[in-house]
N, C-alpha and C positions, 0 to 999 in steps of 0.2 A: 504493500500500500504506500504510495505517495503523494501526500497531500499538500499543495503549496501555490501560493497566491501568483499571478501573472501582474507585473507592477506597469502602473498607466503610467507611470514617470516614462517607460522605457517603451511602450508602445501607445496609437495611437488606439480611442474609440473602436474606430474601425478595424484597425489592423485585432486588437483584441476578439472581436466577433468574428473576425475569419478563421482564427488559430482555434478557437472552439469550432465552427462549422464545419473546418477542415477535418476533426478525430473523426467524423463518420467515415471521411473514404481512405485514409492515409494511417499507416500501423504506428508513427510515431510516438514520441509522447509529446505533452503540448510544448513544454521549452523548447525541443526541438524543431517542431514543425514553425514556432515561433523566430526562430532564426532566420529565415527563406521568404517571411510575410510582409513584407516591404509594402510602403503607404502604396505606393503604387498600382503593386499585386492587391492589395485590399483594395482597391477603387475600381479596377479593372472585374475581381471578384462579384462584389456586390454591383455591379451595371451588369454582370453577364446573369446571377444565380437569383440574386435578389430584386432587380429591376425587370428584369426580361421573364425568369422564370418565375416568379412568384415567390420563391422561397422566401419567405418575407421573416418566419420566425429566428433567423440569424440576426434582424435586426436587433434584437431584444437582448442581446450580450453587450451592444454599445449603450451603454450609460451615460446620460446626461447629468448635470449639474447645473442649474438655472436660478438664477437670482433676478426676481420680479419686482422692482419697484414703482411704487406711485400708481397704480391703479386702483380703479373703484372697487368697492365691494362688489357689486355686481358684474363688473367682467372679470372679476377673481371668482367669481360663483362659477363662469362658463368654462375657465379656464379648469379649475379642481374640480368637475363635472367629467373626469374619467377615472375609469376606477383604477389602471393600474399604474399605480404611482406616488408617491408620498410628496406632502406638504408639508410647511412650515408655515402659520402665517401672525404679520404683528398681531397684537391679540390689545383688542380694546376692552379687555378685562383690567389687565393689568397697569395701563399705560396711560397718562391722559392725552388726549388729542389735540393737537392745535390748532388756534383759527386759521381758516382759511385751506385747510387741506381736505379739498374737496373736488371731485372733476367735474370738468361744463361740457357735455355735452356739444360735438358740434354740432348735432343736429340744429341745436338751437340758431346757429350763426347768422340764418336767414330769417329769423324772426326777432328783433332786436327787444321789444317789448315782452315776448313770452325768456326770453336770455335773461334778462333785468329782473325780472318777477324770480325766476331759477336762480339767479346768486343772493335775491334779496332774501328769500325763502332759507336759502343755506347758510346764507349769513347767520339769521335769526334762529336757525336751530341750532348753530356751535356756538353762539350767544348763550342761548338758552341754557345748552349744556354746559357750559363753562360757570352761568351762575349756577348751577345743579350741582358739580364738585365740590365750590366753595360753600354752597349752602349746606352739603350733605357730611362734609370735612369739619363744620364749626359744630355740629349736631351730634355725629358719630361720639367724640368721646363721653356724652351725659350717658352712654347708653352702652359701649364698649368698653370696660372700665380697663385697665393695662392689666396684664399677667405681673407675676410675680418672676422679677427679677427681668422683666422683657425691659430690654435698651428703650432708649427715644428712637433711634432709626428704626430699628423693629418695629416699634410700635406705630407710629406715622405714616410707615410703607402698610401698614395691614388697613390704618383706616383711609388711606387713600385707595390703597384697592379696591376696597368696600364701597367708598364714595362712586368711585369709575363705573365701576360694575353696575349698577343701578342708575346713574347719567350718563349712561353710555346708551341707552334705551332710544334717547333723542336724536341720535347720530344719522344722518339719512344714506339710505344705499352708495351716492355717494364717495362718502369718505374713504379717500386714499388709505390703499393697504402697502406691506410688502409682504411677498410669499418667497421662499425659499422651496424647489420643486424638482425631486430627483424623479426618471422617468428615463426609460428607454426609447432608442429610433424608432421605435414601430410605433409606442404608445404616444410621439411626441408629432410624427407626422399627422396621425390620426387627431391629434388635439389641433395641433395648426388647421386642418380642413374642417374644422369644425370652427376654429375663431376666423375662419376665410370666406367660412359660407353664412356669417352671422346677419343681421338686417343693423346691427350697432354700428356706429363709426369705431367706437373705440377700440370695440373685441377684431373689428377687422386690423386696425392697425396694430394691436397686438400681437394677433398674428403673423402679420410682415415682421414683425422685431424677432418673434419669436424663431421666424425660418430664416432669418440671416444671422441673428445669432448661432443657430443649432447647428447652420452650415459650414461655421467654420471649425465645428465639433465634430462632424461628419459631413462631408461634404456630399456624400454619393448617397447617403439612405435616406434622408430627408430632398434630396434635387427637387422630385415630382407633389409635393406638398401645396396642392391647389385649392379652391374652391371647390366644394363638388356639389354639382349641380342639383342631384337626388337630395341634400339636405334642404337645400332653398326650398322646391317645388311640394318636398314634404310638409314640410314648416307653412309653407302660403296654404296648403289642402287641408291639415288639421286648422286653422285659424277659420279658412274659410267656413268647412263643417259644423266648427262649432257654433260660429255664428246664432242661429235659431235656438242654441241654448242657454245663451246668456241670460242671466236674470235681476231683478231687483239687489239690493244690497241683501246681504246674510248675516242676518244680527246673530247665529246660533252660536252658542256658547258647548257647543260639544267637542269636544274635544279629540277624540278618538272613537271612530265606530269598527267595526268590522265587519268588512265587506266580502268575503271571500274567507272559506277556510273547506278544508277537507275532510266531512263527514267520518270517511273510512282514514283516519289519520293514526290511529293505535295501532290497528293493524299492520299500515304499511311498515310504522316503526320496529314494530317486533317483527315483520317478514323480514326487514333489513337487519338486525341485529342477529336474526338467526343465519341469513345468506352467505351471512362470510364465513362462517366455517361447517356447513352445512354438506357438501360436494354435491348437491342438488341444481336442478334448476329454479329457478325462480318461481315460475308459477305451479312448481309443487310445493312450494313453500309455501306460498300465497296459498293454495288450497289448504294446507294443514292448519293456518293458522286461523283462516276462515271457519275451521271446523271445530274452532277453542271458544273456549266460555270466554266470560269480559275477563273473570280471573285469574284468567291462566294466561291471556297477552299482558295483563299487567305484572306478572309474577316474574315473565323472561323482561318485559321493559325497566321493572325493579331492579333486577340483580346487576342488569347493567348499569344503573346509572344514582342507583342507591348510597356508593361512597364516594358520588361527587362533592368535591369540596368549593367554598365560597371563591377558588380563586384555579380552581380546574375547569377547561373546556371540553364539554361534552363529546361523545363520540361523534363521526362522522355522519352516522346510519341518520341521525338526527335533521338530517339536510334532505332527506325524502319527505319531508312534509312542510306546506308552506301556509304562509296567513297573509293577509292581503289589507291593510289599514286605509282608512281617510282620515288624516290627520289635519287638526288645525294648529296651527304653534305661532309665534311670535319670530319675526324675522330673524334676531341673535341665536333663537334657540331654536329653528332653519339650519341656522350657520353651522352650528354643533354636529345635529342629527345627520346631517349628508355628510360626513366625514365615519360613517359608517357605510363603508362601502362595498359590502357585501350581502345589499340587498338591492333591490331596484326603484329607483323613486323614477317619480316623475311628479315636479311642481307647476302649480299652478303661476302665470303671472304673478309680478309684486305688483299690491295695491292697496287701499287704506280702506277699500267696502267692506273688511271684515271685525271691524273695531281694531282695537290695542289693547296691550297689556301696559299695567301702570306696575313698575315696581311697588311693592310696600313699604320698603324704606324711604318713599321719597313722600308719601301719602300722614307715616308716620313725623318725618321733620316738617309735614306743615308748607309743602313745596308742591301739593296738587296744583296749586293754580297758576304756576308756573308752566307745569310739567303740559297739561291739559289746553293752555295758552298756543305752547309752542306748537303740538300737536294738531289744533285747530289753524295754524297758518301751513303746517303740510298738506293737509288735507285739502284746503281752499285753492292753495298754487296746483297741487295734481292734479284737483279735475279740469282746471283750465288750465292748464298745458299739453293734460291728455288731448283734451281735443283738438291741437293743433300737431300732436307729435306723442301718440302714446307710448313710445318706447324711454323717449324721452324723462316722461312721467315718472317711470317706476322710478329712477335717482331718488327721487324727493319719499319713495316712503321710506321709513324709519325703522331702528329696530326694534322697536316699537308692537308696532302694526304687523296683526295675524296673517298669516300664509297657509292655504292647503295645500296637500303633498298627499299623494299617493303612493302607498311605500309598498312592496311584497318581498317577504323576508322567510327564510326557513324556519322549523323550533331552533336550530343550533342556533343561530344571528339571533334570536329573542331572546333564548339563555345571556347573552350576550350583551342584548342590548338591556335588558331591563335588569339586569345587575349594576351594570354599569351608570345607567343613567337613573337608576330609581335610588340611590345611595345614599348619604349624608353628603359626599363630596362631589355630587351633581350640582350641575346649575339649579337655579329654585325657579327659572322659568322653563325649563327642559322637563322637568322632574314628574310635572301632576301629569303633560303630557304622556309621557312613558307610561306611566300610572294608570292611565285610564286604557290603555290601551293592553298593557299584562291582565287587568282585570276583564278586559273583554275576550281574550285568550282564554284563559284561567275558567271562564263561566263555560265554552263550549270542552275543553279538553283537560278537565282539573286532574285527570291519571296522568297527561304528561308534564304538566307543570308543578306537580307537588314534590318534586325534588331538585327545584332550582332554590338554589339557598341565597337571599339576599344580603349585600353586606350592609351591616349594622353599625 
C-alpha cells in the first residue's frame, strides 16, 4: 500500500486531473505517470477526452479555489445554488455591517426615479439597522449580566453578536457578501452557465469574472462555459405557466406542512436494511417483508438503528425513503437551510407578500417601532419598483420577510437536519421552522422517528 499526496505546488489543476484519469489505461503508478504530464499534454488531453469525448468526470480532480467578493446576497444565493461544493460566506451574525454596502442594480440605470427610490430605501434600512445595534448594545447588558470571570473583550464581542444577530433582520437582499468557494471544473463550468443564462445583470456579470478567473486555473475544462439556452426558455415556460396561479397576499402563518411522504415507508426501510446482507433479490425481500406484522418490521428497523447516538449518522438504507415539505421561513433562516445540501429545494421568488418575522429581542428593548418603520419603507419601494422591474425588486426584501421553499429530503437528511437545527445552538428563527416540520414527520411515521435523539 502506498499512500501519498500529488503536491499542486508542482503541478498544475489540470495536469493533476490527467495523472488521475491516466491510472485507468496506463500500469504506472501516479508519480510516475506524473512525470510525462506536461501543461501541454494536459490541455491537449482534456480538448481530445474531455471536450470532444464527453469524459467530463476527469474534470472533477481539478480543484478550484475562488474568492468572491462584494456581491449581493442574492446572487451569492445563485451562485451557492449547486450542491457540489463548499462555501464560506461573511456571516452577518457575527459582524456588523456598514453603511452603504449594498448593490444597485443596473437594471435600475434607465429609470433614474425608481434608482433614487432603491438607494433611498437602502439607505434607510442600514440606517435603520445601525440604530438597531446601538439601541440593542445599550439594552443587552440590563438583561445579559457578565459571566464570572468573563474579560470586557469577551464580554462586549458576545453582546455585540447578540445585538447583530437580531439587526441584522433589516439588512435587505442587497447587502454585499464575501464567499470563499472550493468547487471542481465540472461543478464550476456548470455554475458559470447557470450565472450566464440568468435574467440579472449582476449574476450574469458574475459569471464573466467567474470564467476568466477559472480560466487561468484551467484553461481547457472551463473554454466552452456559455449561456445555455435550455435554462433561459425553461425559466421564461415555468414563469409563464405559473402565471394563472398567482394569488392574493398569504397572511398564513404555517409554517411547515407536509406535502408528500411514502405510505409504504417502514417497509421499504426494513427491505433495505435486510438487502444488504441478505444474497437475495430484492423483490423477495420486498415480499417477505410484506408478509411481517407492523412488529416485526419495527423489531429489524430497531436493532438497526436503536444504539444510534446524538452525534452518529444513521445508516445509508435510511435514504430509500423520502418526505417532501412547504416551508415558510424568514429570509436569514433561507440563508441557513439551503446550505443543506442534500436535499432538493426549490424556492419561491423573494418578496414581502408573506409578512416578516420581528426578532424578540428587538420587541423586548422597546425598538418595535423602529424595526416595523423601517420595514414599512421596504415594502412600499418593492411594490413600486416591482412594477417597473420585478427582478429588481427582490434586492429590497429583507431578512426579514418570509420565503416559501419546497424542500424533498430522505429520513437520513431529516435525522440530520432536525438534530441539527432543532438544538439549543440553532438559530431561534430557523428553529420552530425545523420544528414544525419533525413534528409533521413524526405524526405520519413515529416507528421511524423515535430513535432520532435530539441534542439537548
Amino acid at each position: 500500500m502506498r499512500i501519498y499526496p500529488l503536491d499542486p505546488r508542482q503541478l498544475t489543476e489540470e495536469q493533476l486531473a490527467v495523472v488521475f484519469a491516466m491510472t485507468s489505461r496506463r500500469p504506472e503508478p501516479f508519480d510516475e505517470i506524473a512525470k510525462v504530464v506536461t501543461a501541454e499534454k494536459a490541455a491537449d488531453f482534456h480538448e481530445r477526452w474531455v471536450l470532444n469525448y464527453g469524459h467530463a468526470s476527469v474534470a472533477e480532480h481539478a480543484i478550484i479555489h475562488m474568492a468572491v467578493e462584494s456581491i449581493s446576497r442574492l446572487a451569492c444565493d445563485t451562485l451557492e445554488d449547486n450542491r457540489l461544493a463548499s462555501y464560506t460566506e461573511k456571516s452577518s451574525r457575527y459582524q456588523v455591517i456598514e453603511p452603504g454596502y449594498y448593490h444597485v442594480p443596473q437594471e435600475l440605470s434607465r429609470h433614474v426615479g425608481m434608482r433614487q427610490l432603491y438607494v433611498d430605501t437602502c439607505d434607510a434600512l442600514f440606517a435603520a439597522y445601525e440604530r438597531l445595534v446601538d439601541g440593542l448594545r445599550a439594552y443587552l447588558p440590563s438583561v445579559r449580566p457578565r459571566q464570572q470571570n468573563e474579560r470586557d473583550s469577551a464580554y462586549n464581542l458576545r453582546i455585540r453578536r447578540e445585538a447583530t444577530d437580531s439587526a441584522r433582520f433589516l439588512l435587505p437582499a442587497a447587502t454585499l457578501t464575501n464567499v470563499g468557494v472550493t468547487m471542481n471544473a465540472r461543478s464550476l463550468e456548470h455554475a458559470i452557465a447557470k450565472l450566464l443564462s440568468s435574467d440579472m445583470e449582476e449574476e450574469r456579470s458574475l459569471g464573466e469574472a467567474l470564467k476568466e478567473q477559472g480560466r487561468r486555473i484551467t484553461p481547457t475544462l472551463i473554454k466552452y462555459a456559455e449561456r445555455n439556452d435550455y435554462l433561459v426558455l425553461s425559466r421564461e415556460a415555468q414563469r409563464d405557466m405559473a402565471l394563472p396561479y398567482a394569488g392574493p397576499r398569504d397572511d398564513s402563518q404555517v409554517e411547515a406542512t407536509l406535502v408528500h411522504y411514502d405510505p409504504d415507508a417502514e417497509a421499504k426501510v426494513a427491505a433495505a436494511l435486510l438487502y444488504r446482507f441478505a444474497h437475495q433479490p430484492y423483490a423477495q425481500i420486498w415480499k417477505r417483508v410484506h408478509g411481517m406484522s407492523d412488529r416485526e418490521r419495527q423489531d429489524v428497523i430497531g436493532r438497526a438503528l436503536e444504539g444510534l447516538g446524538p452525534h452518529d449518522a444513521p445508516v445509508r438504507e435510511l435514504e430509500t425513503v423520502d418526505y417532501t415539505f412547504d416551508l415558510v421561513m424568514d429570509y436569514g433562516a433561507y440563508r441557513e437551510f439551503k446550505r443543506h445540501r442534500m436535499q432538493t429545494y426549490i424556492p419561491q421568488p423573494p418578496t414581502v407578500e408573506l409578512g416578516y418575522v420581528a426578532p424578540p429581542l428587538v420587541k423586548d428593548a422597546g425598538l418595535q417601532a423602529e424595526f416595523e418603520s423601517a420595514i414599512g419603507k421596504a415594502e412600499d419601494a418593492f411594490r413600486t419598483i416591482r412594477a417597473q422591474s420585478p427582478r429588481a425588486a427582490e434586492y429590497l426584501v429583507t431578512h426579514a420577510h418570509r420565503r416559501r421553499v419546497l424542500s424533498k429530503m430522505n429520513l437520513r437528511e431529516c435525522y440530520h437536519l432536525f438534530k441539527l437545527r432543532t438544538g439549543p445552538e440553532a438559530h431561534f428563527s430557523i428553529r420552530p421552522v425545523v420544528a414544525a416540520a419533525m413534528r409533521e414527520a413524526q405524526k405520519v411515521h413515529p416507528g421511524l422517528f423515535k430513535y432520532l435523539k435530539l441534542r439537548s
